[in-house]
C-alpha positions in Angstrom: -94.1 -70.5 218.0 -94.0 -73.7 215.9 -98.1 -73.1 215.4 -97.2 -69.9 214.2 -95.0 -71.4 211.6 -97.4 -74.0 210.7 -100.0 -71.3 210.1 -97.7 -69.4 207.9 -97.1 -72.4 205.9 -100.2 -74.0 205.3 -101.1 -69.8 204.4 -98.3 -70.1 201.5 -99.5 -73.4 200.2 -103.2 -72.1 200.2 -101.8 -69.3 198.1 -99.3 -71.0 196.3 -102.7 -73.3 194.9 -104.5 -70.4 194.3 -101.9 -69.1 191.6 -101.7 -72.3 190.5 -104.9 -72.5 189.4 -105.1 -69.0 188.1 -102.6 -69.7 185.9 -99.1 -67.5 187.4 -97.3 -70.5 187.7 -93.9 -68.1 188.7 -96.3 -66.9 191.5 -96.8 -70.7 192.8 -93.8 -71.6 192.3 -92.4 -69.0 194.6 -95.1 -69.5 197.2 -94.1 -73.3 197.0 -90.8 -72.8 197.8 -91.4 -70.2 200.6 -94.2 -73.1 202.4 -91.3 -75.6 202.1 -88.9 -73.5 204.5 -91.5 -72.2 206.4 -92.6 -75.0 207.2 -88.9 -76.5 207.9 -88.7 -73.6 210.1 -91.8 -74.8 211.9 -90.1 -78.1 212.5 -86.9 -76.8 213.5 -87.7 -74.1 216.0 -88.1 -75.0 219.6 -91.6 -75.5 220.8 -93.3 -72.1 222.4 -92.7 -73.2 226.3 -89.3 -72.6 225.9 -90.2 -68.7 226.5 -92.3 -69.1 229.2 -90.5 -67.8 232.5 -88.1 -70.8 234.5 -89.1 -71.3 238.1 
């Protein structure tokens, strides 16, 4: 799960560059902000063998 987070992150920054550089800085500066708490999520969340089955 926190991989998953990660992912989505590093998938906001990548855009969030790419708008950036294309010149919609109200575009990058959105995706910016949504990385940052994605990727606070990502450190928050408890890692994914929490959901595997107990024995």
């Amino acid at each position: 799960m926190r991989q998953l987070f990660a992912i989505a992150a590093a998938l906001f920054l990548a855009g969030a560059i790419s708008a950036h550089l294309l010149g919609n800085e109200g575009v990058a500066d959105f995706a910016a902000v949504i990385a940052f708490f994605t990727l606070l999520a990502a450190c928050l969340v408890p890692g994914a063998r929490t959901l595997a089955p107990q024995r």
